[in-house]
C-alpha positions, -999 to +999 in steps of 0.1 A: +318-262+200+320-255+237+300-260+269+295-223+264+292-217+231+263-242+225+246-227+253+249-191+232+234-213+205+206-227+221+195-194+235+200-180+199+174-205+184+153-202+214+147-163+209+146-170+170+119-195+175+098-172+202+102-142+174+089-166+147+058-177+175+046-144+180+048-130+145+026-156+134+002-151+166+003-115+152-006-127+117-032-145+128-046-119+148-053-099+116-076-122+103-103-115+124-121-096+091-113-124+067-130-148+091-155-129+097-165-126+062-152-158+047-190-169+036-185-143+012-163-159-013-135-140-025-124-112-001-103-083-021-085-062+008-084-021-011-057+004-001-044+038-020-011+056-017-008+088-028-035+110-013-014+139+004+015+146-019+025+173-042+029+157-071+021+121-093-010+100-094-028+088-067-024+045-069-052+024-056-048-017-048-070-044-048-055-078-035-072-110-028-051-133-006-056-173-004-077-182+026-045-202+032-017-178+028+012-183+051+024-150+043+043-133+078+056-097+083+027-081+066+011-049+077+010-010+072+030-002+043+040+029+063+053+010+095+077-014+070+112-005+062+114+005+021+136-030+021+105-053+039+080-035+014+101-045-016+102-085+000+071-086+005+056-071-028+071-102-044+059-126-020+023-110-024+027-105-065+032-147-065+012-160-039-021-137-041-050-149-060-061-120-079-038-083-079-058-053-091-042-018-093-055+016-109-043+051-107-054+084-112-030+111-130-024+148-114-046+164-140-077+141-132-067+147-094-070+184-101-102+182-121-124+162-100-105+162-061-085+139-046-111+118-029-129+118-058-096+108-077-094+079-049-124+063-053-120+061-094-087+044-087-103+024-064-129+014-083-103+006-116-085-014-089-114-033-082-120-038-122-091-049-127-091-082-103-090-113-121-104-134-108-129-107-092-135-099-057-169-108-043-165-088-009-143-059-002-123-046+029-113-012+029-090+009+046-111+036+065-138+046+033-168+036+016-161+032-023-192+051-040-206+036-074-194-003-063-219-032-064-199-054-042-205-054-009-182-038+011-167-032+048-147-002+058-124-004+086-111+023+103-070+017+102-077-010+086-042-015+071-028-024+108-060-048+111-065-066+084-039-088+062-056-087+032-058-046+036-022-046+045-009-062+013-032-038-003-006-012+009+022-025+003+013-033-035+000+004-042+033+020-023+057-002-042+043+007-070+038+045-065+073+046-056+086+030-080+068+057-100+083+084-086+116+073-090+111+072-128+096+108-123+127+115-114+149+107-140+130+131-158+125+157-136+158+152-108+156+189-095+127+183-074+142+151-060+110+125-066+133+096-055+137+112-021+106+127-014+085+107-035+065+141-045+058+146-009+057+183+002+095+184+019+114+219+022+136+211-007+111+200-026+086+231-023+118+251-024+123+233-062+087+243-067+099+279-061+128+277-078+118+258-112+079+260-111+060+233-115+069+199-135+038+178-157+036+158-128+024+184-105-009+190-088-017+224-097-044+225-075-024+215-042+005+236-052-012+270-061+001+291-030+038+284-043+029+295-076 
């Protein structure tokens, strides 16, 4: 190589290195509420994904992280690209101590509310943890009917690392849903919209009526 071109080099690996430095100070930043809490055993971090569309459950996740994870990158599911989620849900799925999801179908969502849906797939989520959680951090709420203690924290999938692979787990998952939805139903376009309320899927609504995935009470007005 040239004078030059191992200059370019150098540089290259400098600015790699710099990226890598600061997205582990970031990672470490969001353990503020694992630290905080650690005397508390086992932390589960609880997210859901699901509350505001049109149509499929509502997915809840429970994800307890070793206190020694070297897991980078994580965060809100929503701020990742669909490719990042996808790495990362692997990396979590193998390296997390205990993963816990539940769900809660359209026609429970329609019977009881959504929030109400929420906290029930929450609370399977939570069930479902093996080994189980002996404190929780939430995203935002506080789960009713749960003897664990808890902590909510208010955007607390951009906080907390243990809340952010919560995310990522449950919208994997819900999307990968959908996109099976979709084979079944592809004229409302699940894969794209992921039964979010978009123009051409409200126009399919219109057009076709509803699917058995629909929330009949969130799509009435269309009806």
């Amino acid at each position: 190589m040239t004078e030059k071109q191992l200059a370019k080099q150098a540089e290259k690996e400098a600015k790699a290195k710099q990226k890598l430095e600061k997205e582990i100070a970031r990672t470490e930043s969001l353990m503020v509420y694992e630290r905080r809490f650690a005397d508390k055993g086992r932390i589960a971090g609880i997210d859901e994904v699901g509350r505001g569309p049109l149509s499929g459950p509502v997915v809840a996740c429970a994800v307890i992280l070793p206190t020694d994870h070297r897991i980078l990158y994580l965060n809100d599911s929503k701020k990742l690209s669909e490719k990042k989620r996808e790495e990362l849900y692997e990396v979590i799925m193998q390296e997390a101590v205990s993963v816990g999801l539940g769900m809660e179908t359209p026609e429970i969502i329609d019977q009881i509310n959504i929030l109400q849906a929420t906290y029930s797939a929450m609370r399977k989520a939570i069930a479902a943890l093996d080994p189980p959680a002996q404190f929780l951090l939430n995203d935002a709420v506080t789960i009713p009917h749960v003897s664990i203690p808890q902590c909510p924290i208010v955007h607390g999938d951009a906080l907390s690392v243990s809340i952010a692979a919560a995310s990522i787990v449950a919208k994997v998952t819900r999307d990968r849903l959908m996109e099976d939805y979709d084979r079944l139903y592809p004229e409302y376009g699940f894969a794209r919209n992921k039964g979010y309320g978009t123009a051409e899927h409200i126009a399919a609504i219109k057009t076709h009526g509803p699917c058995p995935i629909h929330r009949r009470s969130f799509i009435s007005k269309w009806l």
